[in-house]
C-alpha positions as CSV (number, residue, x, y, z in Angstrom):
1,X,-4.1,-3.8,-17.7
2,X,-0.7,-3.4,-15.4
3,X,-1.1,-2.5,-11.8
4,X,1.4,0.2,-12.5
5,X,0.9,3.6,-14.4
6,X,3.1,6.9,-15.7
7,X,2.4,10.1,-14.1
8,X,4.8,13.1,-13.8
9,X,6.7,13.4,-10.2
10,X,5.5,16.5,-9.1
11,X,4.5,19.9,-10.2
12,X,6.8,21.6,-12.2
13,X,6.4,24.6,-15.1
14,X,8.8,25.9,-17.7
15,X,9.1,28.7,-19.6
16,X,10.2,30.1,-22.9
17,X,9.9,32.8,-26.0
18,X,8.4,32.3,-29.2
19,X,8.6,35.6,-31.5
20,X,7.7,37.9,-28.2
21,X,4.7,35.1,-27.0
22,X,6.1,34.0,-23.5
23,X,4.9,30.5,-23.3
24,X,4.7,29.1,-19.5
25,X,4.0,24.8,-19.3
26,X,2.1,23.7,-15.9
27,X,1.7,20.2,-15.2
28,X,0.7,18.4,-11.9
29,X,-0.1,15.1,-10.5
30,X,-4.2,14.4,-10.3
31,X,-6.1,11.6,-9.4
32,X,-9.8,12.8,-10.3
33,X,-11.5,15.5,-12.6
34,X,-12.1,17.4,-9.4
35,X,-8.3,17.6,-9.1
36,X,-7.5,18.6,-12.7
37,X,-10.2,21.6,-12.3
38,X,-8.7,22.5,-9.0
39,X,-5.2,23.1,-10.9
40,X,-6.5,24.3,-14.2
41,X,-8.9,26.8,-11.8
42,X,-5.2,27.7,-9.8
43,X,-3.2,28.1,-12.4
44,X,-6.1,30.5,-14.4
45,X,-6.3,32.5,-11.0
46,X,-2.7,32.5,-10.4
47,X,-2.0,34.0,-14.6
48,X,-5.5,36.1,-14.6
49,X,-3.6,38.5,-16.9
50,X,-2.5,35.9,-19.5
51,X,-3.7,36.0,-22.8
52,X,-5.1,32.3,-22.9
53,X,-4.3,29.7,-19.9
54,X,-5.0,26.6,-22.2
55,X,-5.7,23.3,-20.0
56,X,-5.3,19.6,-21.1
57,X,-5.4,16.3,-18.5
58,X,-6.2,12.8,-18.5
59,X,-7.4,11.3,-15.3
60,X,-9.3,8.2,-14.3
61,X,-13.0,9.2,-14.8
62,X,-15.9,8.0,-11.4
63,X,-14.4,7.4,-8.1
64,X,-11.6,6.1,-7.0
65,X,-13.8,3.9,-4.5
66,X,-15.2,2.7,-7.7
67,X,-12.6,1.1,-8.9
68,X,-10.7,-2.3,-8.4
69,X,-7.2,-3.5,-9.1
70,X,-6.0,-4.7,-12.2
71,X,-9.5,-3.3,-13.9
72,X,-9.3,-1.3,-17.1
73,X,-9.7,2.3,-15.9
74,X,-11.6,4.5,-18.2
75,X,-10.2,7.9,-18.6
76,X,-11.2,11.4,-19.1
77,X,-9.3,13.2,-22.0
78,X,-9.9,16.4,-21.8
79,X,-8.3,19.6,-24.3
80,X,-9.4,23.1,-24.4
81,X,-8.5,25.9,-26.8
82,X,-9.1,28.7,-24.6
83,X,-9.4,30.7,-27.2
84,X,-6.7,30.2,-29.9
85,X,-8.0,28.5,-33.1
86,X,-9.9,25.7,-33.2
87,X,-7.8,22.8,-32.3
88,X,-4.3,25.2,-32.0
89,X,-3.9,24.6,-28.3
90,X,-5.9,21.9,-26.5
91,X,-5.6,19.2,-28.6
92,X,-1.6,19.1,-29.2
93,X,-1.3,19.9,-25.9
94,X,-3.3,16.9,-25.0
95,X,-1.7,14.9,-27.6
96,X,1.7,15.1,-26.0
97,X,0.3,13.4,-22.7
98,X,-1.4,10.9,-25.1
99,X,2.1,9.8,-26.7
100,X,4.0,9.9,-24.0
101,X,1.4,7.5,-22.0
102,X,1.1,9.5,-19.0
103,X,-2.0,9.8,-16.6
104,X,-3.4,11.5,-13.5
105,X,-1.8,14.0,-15.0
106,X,-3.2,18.0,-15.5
107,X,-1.5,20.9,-18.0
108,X,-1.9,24.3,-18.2
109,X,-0.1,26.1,-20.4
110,X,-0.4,30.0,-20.2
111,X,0.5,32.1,-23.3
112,X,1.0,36.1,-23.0
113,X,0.6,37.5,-26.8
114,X,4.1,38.9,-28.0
115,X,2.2,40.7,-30.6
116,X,2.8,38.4,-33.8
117,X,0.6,36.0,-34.9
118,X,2.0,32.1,-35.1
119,X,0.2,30.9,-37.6
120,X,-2.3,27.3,-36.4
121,X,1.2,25.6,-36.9
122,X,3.4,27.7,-34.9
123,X,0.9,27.5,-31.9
124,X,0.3,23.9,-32.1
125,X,3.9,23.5,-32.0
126,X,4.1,26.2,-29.3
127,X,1.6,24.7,-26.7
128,X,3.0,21.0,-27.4
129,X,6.4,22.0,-26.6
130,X,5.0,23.9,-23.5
131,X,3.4,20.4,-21.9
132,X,6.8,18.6,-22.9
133,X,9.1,20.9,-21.3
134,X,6.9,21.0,-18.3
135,X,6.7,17.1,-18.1
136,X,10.9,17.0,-18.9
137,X,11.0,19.6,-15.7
138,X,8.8,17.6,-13.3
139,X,10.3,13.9,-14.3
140,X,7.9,10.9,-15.3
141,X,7.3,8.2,-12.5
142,X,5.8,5.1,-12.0
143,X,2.8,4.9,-10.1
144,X,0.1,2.6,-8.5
145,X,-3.5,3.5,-8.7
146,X,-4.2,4.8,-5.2
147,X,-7.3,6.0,-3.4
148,X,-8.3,8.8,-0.8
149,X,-9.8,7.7,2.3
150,X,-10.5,10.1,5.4
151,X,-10.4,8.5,9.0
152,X,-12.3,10.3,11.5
153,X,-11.4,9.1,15.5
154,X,-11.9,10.6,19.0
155,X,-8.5,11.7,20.3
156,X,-8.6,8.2,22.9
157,X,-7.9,6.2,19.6
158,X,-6.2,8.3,17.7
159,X,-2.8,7.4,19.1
160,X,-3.2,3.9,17.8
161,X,-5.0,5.5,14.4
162,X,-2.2,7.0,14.1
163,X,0.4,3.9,14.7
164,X,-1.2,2.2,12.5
165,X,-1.0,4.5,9.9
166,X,2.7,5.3,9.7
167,X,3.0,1.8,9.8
168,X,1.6,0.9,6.6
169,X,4.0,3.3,5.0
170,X,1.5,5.8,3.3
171,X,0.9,9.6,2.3
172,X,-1.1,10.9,5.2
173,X,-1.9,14.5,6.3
174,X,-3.8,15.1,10.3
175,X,-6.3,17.8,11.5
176,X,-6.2,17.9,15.2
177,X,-10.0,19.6,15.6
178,X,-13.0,18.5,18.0
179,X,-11.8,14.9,16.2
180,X,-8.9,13.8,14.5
181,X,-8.9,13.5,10.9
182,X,-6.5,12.1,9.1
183,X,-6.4,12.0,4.9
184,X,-4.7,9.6,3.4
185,X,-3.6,8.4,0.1
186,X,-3.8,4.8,-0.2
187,X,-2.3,2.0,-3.1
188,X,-6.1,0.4,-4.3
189,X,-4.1,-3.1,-3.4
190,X,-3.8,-1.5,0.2
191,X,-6.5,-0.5,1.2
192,X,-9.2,-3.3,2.6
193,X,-6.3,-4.6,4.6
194,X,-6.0,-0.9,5.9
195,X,-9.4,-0.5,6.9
196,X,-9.6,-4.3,8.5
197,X,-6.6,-3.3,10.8
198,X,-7.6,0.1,11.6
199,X,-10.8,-1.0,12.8
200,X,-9.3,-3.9,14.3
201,X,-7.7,-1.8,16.4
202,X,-10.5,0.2,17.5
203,X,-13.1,-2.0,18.0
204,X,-14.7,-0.6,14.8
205,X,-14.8,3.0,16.6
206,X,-13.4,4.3,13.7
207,X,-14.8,6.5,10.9
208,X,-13.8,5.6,7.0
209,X,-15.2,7.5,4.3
């Protein structure tokens, strides 16, 4: 299996009418299950008044510590109808990220009832154009499998935490609390010569989940 992967760019949703329905695609980045809930769980919270908020994703199933370079990663596929008829919604929906080989990937598509029925035909073609639009607004990248890792440090070391960290290029986010925290987001191919270098650095003083 290639190192590399397609996922869409960023969030992103569009919007349009079908015979009064108002039709609104979601789609996100996610790198775990927990991530796809955590949008489909958003989105349904954000559109609580919708008729149906119909999700769809396919993301690496297990931990990303789990998992090594260049291994086949298995995914979880994952389609629900939300109400609409049996296999209406979820499943084209999920189809579209199928044929389009994307991954890490989440959709949501919210439907508010216009008052006229579609027909199974007219949804399916409904929430499929929903998840393409969305993933046409948001762009399709190419991306490396990457994993999470949280460094905890006192706030003597975590000048040099930090040093290193910018210096390796990644996605990182810091909590300045009774520790420092920092979470990054690391390329799998990255990461043991991340962690030999931070704790080079420190002496081993530092924390990596």
């Amino acid at each position: 299996m290639s190192d590399t992967y397609r996922t869409v760019a960023e969030r992103a949703t569009a919007t349009f009418e079908v015979r009064g329905s108002e039709f609104l695609g979601h789609v996100a980045p996610a790198d775990t299950v927990e991530e796809a809930e955590a949008f489909v769980e958003a989105v349904g919270a954000e559109y609580a008044d919708a008729t149906h908020n119909v999700p769809a994703y396919r993301v690496p199933a297990g931990e990303a510590s789990e998992r090594t370079p260049g291994s086949d990663v298995m995914l979880r596929e994952y389609g629900d109808d939300d109400g609409e008829p049996s296999g209406s919604a979820g499943k084209p929906a999920l189809n579209v990220l199928e044929k389009r080989d994307l991954r890490n990937v989440v959709a949501v598509v919210t439907r508010y009832y216009g008052g006229t029925n579609l027909g199974v035909g007219g949804l399916a073609r409904a929430y499929s154009r929903a998840v393409k639009d969305a993933v046409d607004e948001a762009g399709v990248v190419e991306e490396r499998p990457h994993r999470r890792l949280v460094v905890s440090t006192d706030y003597d070391d975590s000048g040099t935490i930090r040093g290193v960290i910018e210096s390796s290029g990644v996605e990182f986010e810091a909590d300045y609390d009774e520790r420092v925290r920092f979470e990054l987001r690391v390329p799998l191919v990255e990461v043991n010569d991340l962690v030999e270098r931070l704790n080079d650095a420190t002496s081993g003083r530092v924390e990596i989940e």
